[in-house]
N, C-alpha and C positions, 0 to 999 in steps of 0.2 A: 790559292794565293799565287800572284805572279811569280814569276822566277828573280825581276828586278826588287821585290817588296823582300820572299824569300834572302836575297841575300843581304840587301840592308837589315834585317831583323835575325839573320841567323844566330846572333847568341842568344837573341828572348828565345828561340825555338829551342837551341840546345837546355836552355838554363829550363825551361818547363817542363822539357822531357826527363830531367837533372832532378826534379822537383822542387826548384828555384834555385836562384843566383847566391853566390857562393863570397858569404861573409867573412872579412878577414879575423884573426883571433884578436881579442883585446889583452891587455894589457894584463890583467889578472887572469886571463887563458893561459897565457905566456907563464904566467909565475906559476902557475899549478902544474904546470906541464917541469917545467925547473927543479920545482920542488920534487915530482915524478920520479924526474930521474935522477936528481938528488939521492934519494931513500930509493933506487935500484942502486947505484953505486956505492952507497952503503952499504948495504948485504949482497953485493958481488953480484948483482945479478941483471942479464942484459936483458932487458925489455921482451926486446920483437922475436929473440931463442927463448925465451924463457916458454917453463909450461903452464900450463893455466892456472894450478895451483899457486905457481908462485907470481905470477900475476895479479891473483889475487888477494896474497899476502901486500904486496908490496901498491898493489892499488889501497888498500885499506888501510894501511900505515901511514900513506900521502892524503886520505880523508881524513883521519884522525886528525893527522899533523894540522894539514888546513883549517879544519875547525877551532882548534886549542890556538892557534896563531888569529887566527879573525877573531877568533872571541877577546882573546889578549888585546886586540886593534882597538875594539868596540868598545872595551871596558868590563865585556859580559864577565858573571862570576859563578856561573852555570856551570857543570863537570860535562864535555861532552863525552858521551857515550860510544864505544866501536857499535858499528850496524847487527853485528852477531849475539850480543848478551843480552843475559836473560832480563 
């Protein structure tokens, strides 16, 4: 490839090597991510120190939470389930 083509295309070349171009969050990313750290500040606990245990606690509490809330949205009258039980 030229060096002129090269530099007019240098982000397709980064973004491929990236493994494509880089999507902004939407609107309900944003709220899930809220919500996230929502229920970390609720049980004290900061995210990016936290250990994986409790990352996981608190990732699973904001799945929960998520589901019971979009289902409430929807109308659904389904019980949702945590990922763990039997």
């Amino acid at each position: 490839m030229s060096k002129q083509l090269e530099k007019e295309y240098a982000i397709d070349i980064l973004a491929d090597e990236a493994g494509g171009y880089f999507a902004p969050p939407t609107e309900e990313d944003m709220a899930y991510t809220d919500l996230l750290f929502d229920v970390c500040d609720q049980f004290g606990i900061r995210y990016y120190s936290a250990t994986a245990k409790e990352r996981c606690f608190v990732e699973e509490v904001t799945r929960v939470t998520w589901a019971v809330q979009q289902a409430k949205k929807n109308g659904d009258k389904q019980p949702v389930r945590p990922a763990f039980s039997a």
